[in-house]
GUPADREN-726640 format. One record per atom (N, C-alpha, C): x, y, z; residue in one letter; residue number from 1. Coordinates in steps of 0.1 Angstrom, whole numbers, always signed. Layout:
       u       v       w   rest    nr
       X       Y       Z      a   NUM
...
END
This chain:
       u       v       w   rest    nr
    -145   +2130    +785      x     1
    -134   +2136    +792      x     1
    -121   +2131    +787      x     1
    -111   +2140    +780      x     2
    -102   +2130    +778      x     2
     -91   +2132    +789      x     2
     -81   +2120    +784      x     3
     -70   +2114    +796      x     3
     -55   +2123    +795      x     3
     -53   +2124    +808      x     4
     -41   +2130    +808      x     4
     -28   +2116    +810      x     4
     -21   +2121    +806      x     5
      -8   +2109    +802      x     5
      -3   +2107    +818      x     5
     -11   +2117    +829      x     6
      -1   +2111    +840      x     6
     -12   +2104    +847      x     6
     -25   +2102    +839      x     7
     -32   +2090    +850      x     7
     -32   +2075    +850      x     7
     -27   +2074    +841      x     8
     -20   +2055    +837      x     8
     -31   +2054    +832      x     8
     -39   +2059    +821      x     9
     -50   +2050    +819      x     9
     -45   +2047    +805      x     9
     -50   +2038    +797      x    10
     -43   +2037    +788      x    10
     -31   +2034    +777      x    10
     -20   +2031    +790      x    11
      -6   +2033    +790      x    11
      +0   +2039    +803      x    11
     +12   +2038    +798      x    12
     +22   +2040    +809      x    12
     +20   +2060    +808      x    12
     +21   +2064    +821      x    13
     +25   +2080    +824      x    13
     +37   +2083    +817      x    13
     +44   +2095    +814      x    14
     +55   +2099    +809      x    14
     +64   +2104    +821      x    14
     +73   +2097    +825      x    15
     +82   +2100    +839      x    15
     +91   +2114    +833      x    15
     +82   +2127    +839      x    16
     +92   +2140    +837      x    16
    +103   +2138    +845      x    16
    +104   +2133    +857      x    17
    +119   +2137    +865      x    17
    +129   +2130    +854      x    17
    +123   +2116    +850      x    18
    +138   +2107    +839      x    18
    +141   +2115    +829      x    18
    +127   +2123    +823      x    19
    +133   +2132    +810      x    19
    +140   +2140    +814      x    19
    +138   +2152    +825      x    20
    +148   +2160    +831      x    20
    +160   +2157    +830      x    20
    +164   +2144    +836      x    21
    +178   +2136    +846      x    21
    +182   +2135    +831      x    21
    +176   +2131    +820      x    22
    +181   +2124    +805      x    22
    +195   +2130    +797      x    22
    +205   +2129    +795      x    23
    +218   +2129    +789      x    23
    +213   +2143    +781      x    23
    +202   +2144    +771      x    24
    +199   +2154    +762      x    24
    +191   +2165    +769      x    24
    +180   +2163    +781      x    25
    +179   +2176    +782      x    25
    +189   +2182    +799      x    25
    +198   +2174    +799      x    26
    +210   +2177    +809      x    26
    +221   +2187    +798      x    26
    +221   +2182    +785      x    27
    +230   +2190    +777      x    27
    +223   +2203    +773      x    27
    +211   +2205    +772      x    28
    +199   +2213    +769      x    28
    +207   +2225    +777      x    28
    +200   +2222    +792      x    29
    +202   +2229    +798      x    29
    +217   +2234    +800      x    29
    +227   +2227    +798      x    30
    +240   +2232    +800      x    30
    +243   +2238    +789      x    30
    +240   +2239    +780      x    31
    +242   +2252    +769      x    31
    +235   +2260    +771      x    31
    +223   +2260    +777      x    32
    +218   +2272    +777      x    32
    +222   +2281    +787      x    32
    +225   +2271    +800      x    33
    +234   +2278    +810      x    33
    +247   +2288    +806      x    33
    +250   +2281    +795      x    34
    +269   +2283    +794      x    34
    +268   +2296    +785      x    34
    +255   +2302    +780      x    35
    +253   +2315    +773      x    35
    +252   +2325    +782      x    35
    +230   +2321    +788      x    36
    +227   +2330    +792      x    36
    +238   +2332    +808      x    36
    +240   +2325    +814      x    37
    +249   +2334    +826      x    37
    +259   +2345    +827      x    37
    +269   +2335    +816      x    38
    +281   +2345    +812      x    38
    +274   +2359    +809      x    38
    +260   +2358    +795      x    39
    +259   +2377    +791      x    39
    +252   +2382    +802      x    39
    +244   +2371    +811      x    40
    +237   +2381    +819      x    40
    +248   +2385    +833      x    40
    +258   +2383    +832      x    41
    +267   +2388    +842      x    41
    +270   +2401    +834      x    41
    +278   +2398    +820      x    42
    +285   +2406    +815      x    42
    +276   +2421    +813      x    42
    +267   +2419    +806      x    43
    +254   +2430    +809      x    43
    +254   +2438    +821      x    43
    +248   +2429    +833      x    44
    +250   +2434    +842      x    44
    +266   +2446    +849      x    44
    +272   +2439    +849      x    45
    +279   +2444    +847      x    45
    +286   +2459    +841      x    45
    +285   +2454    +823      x    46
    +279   +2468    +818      x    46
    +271   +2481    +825      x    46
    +260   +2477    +826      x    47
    +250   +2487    +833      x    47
    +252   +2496    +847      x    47
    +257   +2485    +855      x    48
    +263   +2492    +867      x    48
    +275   +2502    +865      x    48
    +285   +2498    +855      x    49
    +294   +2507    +853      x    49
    +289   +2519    +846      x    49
    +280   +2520    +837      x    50
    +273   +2531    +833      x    50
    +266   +2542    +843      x    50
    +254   +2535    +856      x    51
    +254   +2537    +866      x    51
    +266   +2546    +873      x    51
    +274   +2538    +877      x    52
    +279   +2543    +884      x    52
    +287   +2552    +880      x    52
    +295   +2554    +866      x    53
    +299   +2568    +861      x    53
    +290   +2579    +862      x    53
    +277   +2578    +857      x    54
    +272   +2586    +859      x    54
    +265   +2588    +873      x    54
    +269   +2585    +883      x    55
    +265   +2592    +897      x    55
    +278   +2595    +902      x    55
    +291   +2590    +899      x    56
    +301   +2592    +903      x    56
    +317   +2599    +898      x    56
    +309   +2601    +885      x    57
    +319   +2610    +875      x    57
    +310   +2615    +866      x    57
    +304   +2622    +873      x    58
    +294   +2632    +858      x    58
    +303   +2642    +852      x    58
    +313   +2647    +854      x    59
    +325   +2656    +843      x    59
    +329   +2645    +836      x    59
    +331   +2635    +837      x    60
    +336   +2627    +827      x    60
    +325   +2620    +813      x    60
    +310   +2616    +818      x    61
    +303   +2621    +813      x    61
    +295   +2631    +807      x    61
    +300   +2641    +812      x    62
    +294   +2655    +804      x    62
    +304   +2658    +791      x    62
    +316   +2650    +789      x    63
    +322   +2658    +782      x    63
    +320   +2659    +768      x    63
    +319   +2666    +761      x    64
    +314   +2666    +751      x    64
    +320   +2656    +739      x    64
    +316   +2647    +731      x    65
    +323   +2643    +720      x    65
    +323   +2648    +707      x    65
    +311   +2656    +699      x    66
    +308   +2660    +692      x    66
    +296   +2667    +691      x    66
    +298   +2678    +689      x    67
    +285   +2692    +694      x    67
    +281   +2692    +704      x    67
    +269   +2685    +709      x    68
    +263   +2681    +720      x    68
    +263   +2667    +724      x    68
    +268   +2661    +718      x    69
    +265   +2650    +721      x    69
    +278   +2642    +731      x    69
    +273   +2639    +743      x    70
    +282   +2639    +752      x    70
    +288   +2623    +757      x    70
    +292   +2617    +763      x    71
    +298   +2604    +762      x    71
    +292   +2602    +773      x    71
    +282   +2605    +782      x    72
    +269   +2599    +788      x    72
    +260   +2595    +779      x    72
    +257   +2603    +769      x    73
    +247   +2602    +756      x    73
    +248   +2585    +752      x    73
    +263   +2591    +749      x    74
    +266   +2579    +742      x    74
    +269   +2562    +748      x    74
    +269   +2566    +757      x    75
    +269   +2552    +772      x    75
    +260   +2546    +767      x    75
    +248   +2556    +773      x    76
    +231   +2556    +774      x    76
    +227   +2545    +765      x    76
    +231   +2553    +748      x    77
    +226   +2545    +737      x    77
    +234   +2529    +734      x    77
    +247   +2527    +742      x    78
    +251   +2518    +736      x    78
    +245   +2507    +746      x    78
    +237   +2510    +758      x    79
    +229   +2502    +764      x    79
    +218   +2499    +758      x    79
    +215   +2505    +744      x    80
    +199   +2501    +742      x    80
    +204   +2491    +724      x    80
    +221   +2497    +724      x    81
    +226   +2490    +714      x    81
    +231   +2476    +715      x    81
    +233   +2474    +728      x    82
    +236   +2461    +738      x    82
    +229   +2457    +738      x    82
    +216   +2456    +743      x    83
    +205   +2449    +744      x    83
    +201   +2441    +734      x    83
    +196   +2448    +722      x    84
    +199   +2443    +707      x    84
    +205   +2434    +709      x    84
    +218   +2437    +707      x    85
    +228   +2429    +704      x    85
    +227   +2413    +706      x    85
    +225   +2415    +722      x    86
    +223   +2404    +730      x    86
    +213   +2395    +726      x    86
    +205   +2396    +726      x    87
    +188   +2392    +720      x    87
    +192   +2386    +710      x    87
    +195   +2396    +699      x    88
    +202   +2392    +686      x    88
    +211   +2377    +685      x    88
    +221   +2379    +694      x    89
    +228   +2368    +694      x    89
    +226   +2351    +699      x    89
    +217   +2357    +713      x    90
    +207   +2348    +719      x    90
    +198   +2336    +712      x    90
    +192   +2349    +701      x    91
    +182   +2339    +693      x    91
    +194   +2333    +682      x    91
    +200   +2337    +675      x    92
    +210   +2331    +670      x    92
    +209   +2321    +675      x    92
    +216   +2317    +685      x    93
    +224   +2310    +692      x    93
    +211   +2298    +696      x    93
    +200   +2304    +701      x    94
    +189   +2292    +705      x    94
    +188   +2282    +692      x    94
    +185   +2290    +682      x    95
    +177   +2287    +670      x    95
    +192   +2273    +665      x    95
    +202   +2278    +668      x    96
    +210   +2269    +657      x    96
    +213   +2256    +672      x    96
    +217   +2259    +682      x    97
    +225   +2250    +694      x    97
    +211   +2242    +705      x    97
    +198   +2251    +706      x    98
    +193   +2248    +716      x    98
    +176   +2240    +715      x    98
    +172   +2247    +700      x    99
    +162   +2242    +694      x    99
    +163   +2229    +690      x    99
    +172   +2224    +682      x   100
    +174   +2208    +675      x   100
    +173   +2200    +689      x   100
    +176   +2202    +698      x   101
    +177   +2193    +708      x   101
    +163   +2195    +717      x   101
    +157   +2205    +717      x   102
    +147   +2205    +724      x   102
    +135   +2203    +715      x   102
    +136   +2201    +707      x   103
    +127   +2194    +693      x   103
    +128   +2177    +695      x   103
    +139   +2174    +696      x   104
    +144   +2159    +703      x   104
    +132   +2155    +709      x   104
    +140   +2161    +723      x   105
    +134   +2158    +734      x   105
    +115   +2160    +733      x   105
    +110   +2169    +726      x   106
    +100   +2169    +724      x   106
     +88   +2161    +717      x   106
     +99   +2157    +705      x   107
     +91   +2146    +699      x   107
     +92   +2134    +705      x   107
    +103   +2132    +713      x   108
    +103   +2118    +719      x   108
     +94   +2121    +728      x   108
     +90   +2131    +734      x   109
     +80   +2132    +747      x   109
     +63   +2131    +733      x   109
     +63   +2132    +728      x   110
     +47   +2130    +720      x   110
     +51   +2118    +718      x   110
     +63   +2110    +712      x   111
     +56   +2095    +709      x   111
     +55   +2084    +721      x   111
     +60   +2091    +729      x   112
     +57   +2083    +742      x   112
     +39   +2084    +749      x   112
     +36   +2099    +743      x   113
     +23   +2105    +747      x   113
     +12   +2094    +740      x   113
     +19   +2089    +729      x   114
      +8   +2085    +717      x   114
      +5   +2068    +718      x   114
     +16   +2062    +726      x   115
     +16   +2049    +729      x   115
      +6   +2044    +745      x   115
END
């Protein structure tokens, strides 16, 4: 049967609340806060205003901008062009600001596992 690192056998457990509470994954998390909130407001946001033009000004949506294609159309698609976007930027943004630190924190959590 092997040992889990939180039964003391073997060594000391690994205290998750201290790594939580720890300088680096307190910064962890505040970057990652300081992204996703802001776009998921700003998104949101987005969406509803799309919403709500179109339940509440559909002549301004219907108007046409070119042949058929109308500036509801065009809302529509820049929500699926948003989305993208966001993701897009997101992983950007993980891969360069959020990974190196949670790689940290992770390898210090295995060499603690291994002692």
């Amino acid at each position: 049967m092997s040992q889990s690192p939180h039964d003391g056998a073997g060594g000391s457990a690994i205290d998750y609340v201290a790594v939580e509470e720890s300088p680096r994954f307190v910064e962890l998390k505040r970057k990652h806060r300081s992204v996703v909130f802001p776009l998921a407001v700003l998104f949101l946001v987005w969406y509803f205003v799309y919403v709500l033009l179109s339940s509440f000004a559909p002549d301004f949506m219907a108007q046409e901008v070119w042949g058929h294609i109308t500036i509801g159309l065009l809302l529509g698609l820049g929500q699926f062009v948003t989305t993208f976007a966001i993701t897009m930027g997101y992983v950007s943004f993980a891969n360069r600001k959020l990974d190196p630190i949670s790689s940290e924190i992770r390898a210090d959590l295995e060499r603690q596992e291994t002692r």
